[in-house]
C-alpha positions in Angstrom: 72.4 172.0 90.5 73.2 174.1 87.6 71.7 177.8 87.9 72.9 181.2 87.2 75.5 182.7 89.3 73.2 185.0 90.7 70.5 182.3 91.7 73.6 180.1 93.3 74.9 183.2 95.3 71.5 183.7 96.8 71.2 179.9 97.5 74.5 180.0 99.7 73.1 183.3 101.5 70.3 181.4 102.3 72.2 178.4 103.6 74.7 179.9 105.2 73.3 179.7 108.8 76.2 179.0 110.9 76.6 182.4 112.8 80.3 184.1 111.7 83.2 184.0 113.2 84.9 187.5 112.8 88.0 186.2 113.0 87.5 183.4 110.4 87.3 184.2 106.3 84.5 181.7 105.2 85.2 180.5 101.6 83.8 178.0 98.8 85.6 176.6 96.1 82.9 176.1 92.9 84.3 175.2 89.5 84.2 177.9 87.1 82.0 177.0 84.7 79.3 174.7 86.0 79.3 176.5 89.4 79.1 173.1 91.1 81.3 172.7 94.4 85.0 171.5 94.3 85.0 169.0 97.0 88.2 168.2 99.2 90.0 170.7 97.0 93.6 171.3 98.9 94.3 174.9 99.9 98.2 175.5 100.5 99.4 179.0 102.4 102.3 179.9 100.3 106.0 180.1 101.6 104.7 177.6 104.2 103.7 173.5 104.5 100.7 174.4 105.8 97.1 174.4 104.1 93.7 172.7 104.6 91.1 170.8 102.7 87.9 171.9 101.7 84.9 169.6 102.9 82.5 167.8 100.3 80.7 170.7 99.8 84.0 172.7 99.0 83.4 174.7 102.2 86.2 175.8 104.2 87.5 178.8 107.2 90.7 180.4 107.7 91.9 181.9 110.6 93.2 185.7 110.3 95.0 185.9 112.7 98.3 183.4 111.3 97.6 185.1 107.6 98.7 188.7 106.4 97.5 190.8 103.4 100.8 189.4 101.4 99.9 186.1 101.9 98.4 183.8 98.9 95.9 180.9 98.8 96.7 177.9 96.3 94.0 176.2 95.4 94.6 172.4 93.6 92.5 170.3 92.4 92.9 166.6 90.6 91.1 167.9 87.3 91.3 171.4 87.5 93.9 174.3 86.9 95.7 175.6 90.2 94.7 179.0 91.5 96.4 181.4 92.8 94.0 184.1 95.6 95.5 186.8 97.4 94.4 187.1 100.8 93.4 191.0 100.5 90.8 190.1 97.6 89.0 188.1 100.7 86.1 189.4 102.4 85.9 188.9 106.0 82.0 189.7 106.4 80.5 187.3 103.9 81.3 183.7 102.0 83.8 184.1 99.8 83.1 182.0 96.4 86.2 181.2 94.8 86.2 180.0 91.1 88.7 177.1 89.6 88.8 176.0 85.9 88.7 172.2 85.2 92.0 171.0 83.0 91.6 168.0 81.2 93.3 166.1 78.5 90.8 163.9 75.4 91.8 160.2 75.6 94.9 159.8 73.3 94.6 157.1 70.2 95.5 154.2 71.5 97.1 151.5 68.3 96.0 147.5 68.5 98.0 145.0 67.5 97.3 141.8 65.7 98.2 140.0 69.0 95.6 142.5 71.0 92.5 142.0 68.7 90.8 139.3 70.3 91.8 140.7 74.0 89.1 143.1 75.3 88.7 146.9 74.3 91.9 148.8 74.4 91.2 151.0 77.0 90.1 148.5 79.1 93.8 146.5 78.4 95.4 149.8 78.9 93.7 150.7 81.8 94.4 146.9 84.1 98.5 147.2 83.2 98.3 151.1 84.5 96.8 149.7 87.8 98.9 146.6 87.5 101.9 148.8 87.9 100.6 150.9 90.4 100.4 148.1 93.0 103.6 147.1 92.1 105.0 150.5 93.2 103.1 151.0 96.2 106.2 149.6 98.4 108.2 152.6 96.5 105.9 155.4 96.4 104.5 155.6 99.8 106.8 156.3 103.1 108.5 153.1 104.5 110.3 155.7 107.2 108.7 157.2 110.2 106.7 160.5 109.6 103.8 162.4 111.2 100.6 164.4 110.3 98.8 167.1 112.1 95.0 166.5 110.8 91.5 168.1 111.6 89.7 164.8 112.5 85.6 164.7 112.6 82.9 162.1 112.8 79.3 163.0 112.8 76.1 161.5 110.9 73.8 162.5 108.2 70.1 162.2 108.1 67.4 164.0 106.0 70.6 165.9 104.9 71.5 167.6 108.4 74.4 166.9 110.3 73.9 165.2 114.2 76.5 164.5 116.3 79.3 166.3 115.0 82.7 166.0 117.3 86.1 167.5 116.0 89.3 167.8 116.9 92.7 168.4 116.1 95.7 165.4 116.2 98.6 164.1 115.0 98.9 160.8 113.6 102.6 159.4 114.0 103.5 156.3 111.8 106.1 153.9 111.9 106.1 153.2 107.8 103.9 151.3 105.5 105.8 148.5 106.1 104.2 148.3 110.0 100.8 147.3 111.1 98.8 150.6 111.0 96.8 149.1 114.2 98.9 146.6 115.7 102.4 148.1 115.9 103.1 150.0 119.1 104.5 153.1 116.9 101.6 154.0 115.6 100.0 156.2 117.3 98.0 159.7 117.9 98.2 162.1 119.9 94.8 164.1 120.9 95.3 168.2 121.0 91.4 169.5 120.8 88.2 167.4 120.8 84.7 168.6 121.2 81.1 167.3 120.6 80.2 171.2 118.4 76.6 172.0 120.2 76.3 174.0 116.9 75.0 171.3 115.6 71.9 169.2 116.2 71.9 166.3 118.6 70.6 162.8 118.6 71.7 160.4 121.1 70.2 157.4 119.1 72.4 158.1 115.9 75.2 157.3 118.6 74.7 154.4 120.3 76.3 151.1 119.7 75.9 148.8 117.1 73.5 145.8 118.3 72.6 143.6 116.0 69.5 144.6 114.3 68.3 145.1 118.0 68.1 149.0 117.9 71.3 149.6 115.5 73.1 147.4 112.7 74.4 147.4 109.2 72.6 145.9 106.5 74.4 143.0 104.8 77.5 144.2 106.0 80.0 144.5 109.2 82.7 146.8 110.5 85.8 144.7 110.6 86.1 143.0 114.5 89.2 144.8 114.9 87.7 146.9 117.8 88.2 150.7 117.9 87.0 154.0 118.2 85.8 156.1 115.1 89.1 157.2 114.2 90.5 153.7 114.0 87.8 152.8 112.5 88.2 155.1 109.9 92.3 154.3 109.9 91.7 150.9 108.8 89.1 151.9 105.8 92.6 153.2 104.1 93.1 150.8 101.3 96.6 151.9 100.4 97.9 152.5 104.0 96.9 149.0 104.3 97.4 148.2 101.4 98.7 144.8 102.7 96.0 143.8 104.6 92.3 142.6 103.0 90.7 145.5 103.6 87.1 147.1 101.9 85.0 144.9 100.4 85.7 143.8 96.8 89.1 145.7 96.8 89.9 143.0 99.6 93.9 142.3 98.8 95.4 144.9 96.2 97.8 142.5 94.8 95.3 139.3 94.9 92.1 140.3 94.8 91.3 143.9 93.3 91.8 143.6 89.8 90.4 140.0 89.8 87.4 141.8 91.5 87.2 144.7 88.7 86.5 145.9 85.3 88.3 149.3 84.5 88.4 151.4 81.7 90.4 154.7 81.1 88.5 157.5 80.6 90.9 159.8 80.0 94.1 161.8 81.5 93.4 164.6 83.8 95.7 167.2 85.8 96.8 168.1 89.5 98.5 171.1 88.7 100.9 170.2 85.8 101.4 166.6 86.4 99.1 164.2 83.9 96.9 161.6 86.1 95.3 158.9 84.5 91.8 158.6 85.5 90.4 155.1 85.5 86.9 153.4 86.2 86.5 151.1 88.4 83.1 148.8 88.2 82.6 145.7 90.0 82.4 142.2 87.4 79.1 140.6 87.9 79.8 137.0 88.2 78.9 134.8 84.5 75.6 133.5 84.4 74.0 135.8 86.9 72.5 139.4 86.9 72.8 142.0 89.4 69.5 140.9 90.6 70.5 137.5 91.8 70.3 136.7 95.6 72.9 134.2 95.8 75.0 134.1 98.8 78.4 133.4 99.2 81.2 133.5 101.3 84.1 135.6 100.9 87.1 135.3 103.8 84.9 135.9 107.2 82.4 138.3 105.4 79.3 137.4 103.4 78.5 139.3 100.7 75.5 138.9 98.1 76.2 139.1 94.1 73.4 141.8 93.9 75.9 143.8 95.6 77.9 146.2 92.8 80.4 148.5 93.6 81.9 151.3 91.2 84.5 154.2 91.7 87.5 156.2 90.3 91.1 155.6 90.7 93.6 158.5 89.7 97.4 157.0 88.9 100.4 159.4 88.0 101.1 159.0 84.2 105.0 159.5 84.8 105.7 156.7 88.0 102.3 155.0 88.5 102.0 156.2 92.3 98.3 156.2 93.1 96.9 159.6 94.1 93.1 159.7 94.6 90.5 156.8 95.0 86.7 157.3 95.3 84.9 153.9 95.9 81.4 153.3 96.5 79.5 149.9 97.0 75.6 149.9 96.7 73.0 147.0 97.1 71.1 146.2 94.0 69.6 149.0 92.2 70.0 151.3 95.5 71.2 154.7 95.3 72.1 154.9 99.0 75.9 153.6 99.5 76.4 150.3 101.8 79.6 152.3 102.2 81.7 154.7 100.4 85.5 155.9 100.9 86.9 159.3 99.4 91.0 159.5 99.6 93.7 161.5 98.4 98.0 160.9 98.7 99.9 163.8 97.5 103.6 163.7 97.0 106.1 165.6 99.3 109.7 164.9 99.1 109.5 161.9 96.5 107.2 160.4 98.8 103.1 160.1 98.8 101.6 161.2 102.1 98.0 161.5 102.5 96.1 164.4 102.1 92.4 163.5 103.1 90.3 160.5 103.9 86.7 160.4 104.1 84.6 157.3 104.9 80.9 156.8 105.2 78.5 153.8 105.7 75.0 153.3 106.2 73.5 152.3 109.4 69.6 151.6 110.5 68.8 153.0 114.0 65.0 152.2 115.2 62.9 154.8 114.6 61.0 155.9 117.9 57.8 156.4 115.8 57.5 152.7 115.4 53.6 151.3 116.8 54.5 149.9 119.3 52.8 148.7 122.9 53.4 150.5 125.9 50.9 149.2 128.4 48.5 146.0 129.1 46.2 145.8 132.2 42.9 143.8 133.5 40.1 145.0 135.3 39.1 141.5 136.2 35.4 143.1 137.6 34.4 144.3 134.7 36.2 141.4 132.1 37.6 144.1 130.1 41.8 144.5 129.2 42.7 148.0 128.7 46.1 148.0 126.1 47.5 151.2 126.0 49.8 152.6 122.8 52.3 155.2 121.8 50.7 156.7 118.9 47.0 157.3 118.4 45.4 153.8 117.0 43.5 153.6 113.7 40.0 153.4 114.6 38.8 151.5 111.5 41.7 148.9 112.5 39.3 147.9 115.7 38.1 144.7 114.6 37.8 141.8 117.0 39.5 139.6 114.7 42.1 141.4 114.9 43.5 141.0 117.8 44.0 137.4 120.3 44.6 137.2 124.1 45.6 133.9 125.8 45.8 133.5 129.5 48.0 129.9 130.7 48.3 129.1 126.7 44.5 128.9 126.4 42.8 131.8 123.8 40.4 133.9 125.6 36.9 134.5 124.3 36.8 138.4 122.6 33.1 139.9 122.7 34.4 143.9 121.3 37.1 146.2 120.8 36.8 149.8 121.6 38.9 153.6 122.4 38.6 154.5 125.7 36.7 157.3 125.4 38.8 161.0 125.0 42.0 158.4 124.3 43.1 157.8 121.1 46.0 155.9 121.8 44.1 153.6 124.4 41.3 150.8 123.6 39.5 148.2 126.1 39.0 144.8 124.6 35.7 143.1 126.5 36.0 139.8 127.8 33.1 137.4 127.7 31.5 137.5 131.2 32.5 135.5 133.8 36.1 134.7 131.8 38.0 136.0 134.9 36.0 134.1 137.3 36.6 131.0 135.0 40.3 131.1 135.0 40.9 132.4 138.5 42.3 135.6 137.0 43.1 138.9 138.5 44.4 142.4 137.8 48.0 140.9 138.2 47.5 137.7 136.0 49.7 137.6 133.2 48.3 137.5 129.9 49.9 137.4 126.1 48.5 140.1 123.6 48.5 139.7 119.9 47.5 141.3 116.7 47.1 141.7 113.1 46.6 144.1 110.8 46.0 146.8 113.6 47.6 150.5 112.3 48.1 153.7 114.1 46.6 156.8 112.3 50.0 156.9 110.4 49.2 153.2 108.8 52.5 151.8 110.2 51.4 148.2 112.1 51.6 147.4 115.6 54.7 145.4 116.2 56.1 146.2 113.1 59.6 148.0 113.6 60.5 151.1 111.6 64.0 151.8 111.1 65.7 155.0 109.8 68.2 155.3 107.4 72.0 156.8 108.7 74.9 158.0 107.1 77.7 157.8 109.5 81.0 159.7 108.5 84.6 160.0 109.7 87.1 162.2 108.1 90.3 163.5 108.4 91.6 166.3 106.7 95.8 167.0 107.0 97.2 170.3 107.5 100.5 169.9 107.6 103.2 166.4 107.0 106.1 165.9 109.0 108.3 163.4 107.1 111.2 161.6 109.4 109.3 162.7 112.5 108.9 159.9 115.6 106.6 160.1 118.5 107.4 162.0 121.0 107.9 160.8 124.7 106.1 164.1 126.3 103.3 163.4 124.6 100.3 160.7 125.8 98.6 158.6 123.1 94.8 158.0 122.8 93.9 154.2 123.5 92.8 152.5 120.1 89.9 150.4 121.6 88.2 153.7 123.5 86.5 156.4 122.3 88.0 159.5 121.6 85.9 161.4 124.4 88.0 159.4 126.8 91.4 160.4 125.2 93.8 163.0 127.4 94.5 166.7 125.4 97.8 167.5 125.0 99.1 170.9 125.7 101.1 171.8 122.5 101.9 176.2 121.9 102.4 175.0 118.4 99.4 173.8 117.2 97.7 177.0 117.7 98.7 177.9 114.4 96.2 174.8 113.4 92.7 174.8 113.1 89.0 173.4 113.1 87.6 173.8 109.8 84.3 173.7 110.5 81.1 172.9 108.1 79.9 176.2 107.7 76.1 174.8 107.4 74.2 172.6 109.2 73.0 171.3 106.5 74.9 168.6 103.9 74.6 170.1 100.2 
């Protein structure tokens, strides 16, 4: 959405519904130029190790109360120029639109050798030995020794581009090392400081209920891993490079085995987080040889099926000076859908020659029935008058009211169909007459069971009888780090939330400390 910056500013008056906290400055980070939101842009508090990230929409609050006129916002960016926003320039009665400029580098020449020529393009070569050595120094980059992280967590889902279900919390996430199981090992662990469902937002106890297997609830063409888990750990395990030793999303798999055998890349260029060059790579699924994207051939990868129309396509951000991975954004869509199966947004950032993560955002798909679906709600027999009376929950399609349409068999044996009609002043009820005497024939009565069916029957809607609608779900979890502990184990005066139960079950800490911590809040209702 690319208007002027007065159209924009009246678009986020008009969206920006949530009422204001007085205590909280509201702000949104947009790039400079195109006006477009920054998402997850990382805001640091100077002279401390605390900050916060910005949400998708590059929407973020800040408390007043632990902030003074002196202090100064850094804003950051993978791509853009760091910015530096005094607090006394903030307004605390309106949003506060904060502007960063993108910094980029052109693709540098790359030279091919005789021996290169017949290899593939060169910044496709170029691009597999950057990533090549970024696996390789995984083990070095990333912390092997114990650390924590004191996060904003949040899961909630999308549909028709408004948030349901939104609970938030604060935690801290204490790790053993990369070298541990990130769900297995008994020191790793959270502990649980703040958790609410927001009322704020809307509600929708569907959106919420477990999966079921295409029953009421399910994944299409795909499956959470049968790890177990709540939302959290769920969302834990969906970090490629925490577990970066463990097959993990689909088509990455196995850094070191499977994701470049898995993958086309091709550099695009060299970009910026504040002064440090990042390559920036794209990813693309390969499409297997002597098949298109269209084909529906099935096969079987590990103990997940997967189809070849499936493609998958992302960005991968690498230091130019050590090869330590710092941002990955992954998608993976069904044939020519623009609906992600799933989709994973992540950022490390490096703190005392180490990477520590600095958000992780993870999304998939779900279909939940839809309640509008035509569905029966009622069958009964008058057996005096040789009528069945079927009742409906949505008004029936009057034109649909053909006799052929519909069957009834009592003891396996089709009964004779004279008429279908409404019931008169019901137009989600119809009476289907019986040929006389039927009921007398069979020994029926108002309590005899009898089997309905139908075809080509519609409610006033057109959807058919029998026919279930589903809706489609975007289910997030994110977690969003405010401040990185390194060399810091679990404490013993702390309890630790159960891995298999949901975090609504999960005993709040009492910590004085973490009040200088926050829940950052979407600011709308709405997503974008």
């Amino acid at each position: 959405m690319k208007n002027t910056l007065t159209t924009l500013l009246f678009f986020f008056s008009l969206s920006f519904i949530i009422a204001q906290e007085s205590n909280f400055f509201s702000v949104k980070v947009v790039d400079s130029v195109s006006f477009e939101p920054i998402s997850f842009a990382t805001i640091r508090i100077n002279n401390t190790n605390r900050g916060l990230i910005a949400d998708e929409e590059g929407n973020f609050r800040l408390p007043q109360e632990h902030l003074t006129q002196n202090d100064t916002l850094i804003i950051s960016s993978i791509g853009f120029k760091t910015n530096y926003v005094s607090i006394e320039t903030l307004d605390k009665a309106s949003l506060n639109i904060l502007k960063i400029a993108a910094k980029v580098e052109v693709l540098e020449t790359v030279t091919i050798t005789k021996s290169r020529v017949k290899k593939e393009a060169s910044g496709v070569l170029i691009a597999e030995q950057i990533i090549t050595n970024a696996i390789k120094n995984i083990k070095i980059h990333y912390p092997k020794e114990p650390f924590s992280y004191l996060a904003y967590y949040r899961d909630y889902q999308v549909f028709e581009n408004e948030y349901f279900n939104l609970n938030e919390g604060l935690l801290e996430v204490f790790d053993a090392g990369f070298s541990t199981h990130s769900f297995l090992n008994k020191e790793n662990k959270t502990a649980l400081y703040s958790y609410i469902l927001n009322k704020g937002f809307e509600q929708n106890s569907k959106f919420s209920i477990p999966y079921d297997n295409k029953k009421s609830k399910y994944i299409e063409n795909a499956e959470l891993p049968p790890i177990g888990g709540n939302e959290l750990s769920i969302l834990q395990m969906h970090d490629p490079i925490r577990n970066y030793e463990m097959k993990n999303l689909a088509f990455i798999y196995n850094w070191e085995a499977d994701f470049i055998k898995n993958h086309d890349f091709e550099l695009v260029g060299t970009t910026f987080l504040n002064d440090r060059p990042i390559y920036e790579i794209s990813i693309k699924k390969k499409v297997p040889k002597n098949t298109s994207i269209n084909t529906r051939f099935l096969y079987v990868k590990g103990n997940m099926k997967f189809e070849d129309n499936f493609r998958a396509e992302g960005t991968i951000y690498i230091s130019k000076g050590n090869f330590a991975i710092h941002k990955i954004v992954y998608a993976v869509y069904e044939g020519d859908s623009k609906n992600s199966t799933y989709a994973i947004n992540l950022e490390y950032v490096p703190k005392n020659n180490r990477m520590y993560l600095n958000y992780l955002s993870f999304n998939n798909t779900f279909k939940v029935k839809d309640d509008n679906s035509f569905t029966t709600t009622s069958l009964n027999l008058n057996d005096l008058l040789d009528v069945v009376y079927v009742s409906f929950n949505n008004p029936i399609n009057e034109s649909t009211l053909k006799k052929n349409n519909f069957k009834l068999y009592y003891a396996n044996v089709e009964l004779p169909i004279k008429a279908v009609e409404l019931v008169e002043g019901k137009a989600n009820q119809i009476k289907i007459h019986i040929k006389e005497n039927t009921f007398k024939k069979f020994e029926m009565n108002a309590s005899s069971k009898v089997d309905f069916e139908t075809k080509n029957v519609l409610d006033t809607s057109n959807r058919t009888l029998g026919q279930l609608l589903f809706l489609d779900v975007n289910q997030f979890r994110e977690i969003f780090v405010q401040e990185v502990f390194p060399n810091k184990k679990p404490s013993k005066n702390l309890e630790y939330i159960d891995k298999l139960s949901p975090l609504s079950k999960a005993h709040l800490n009492k910590n004085d400390a973490v009040s200088k911590y926050w829940l950052n809040t979407p600011l709308k209702t709405t997503k974008n």
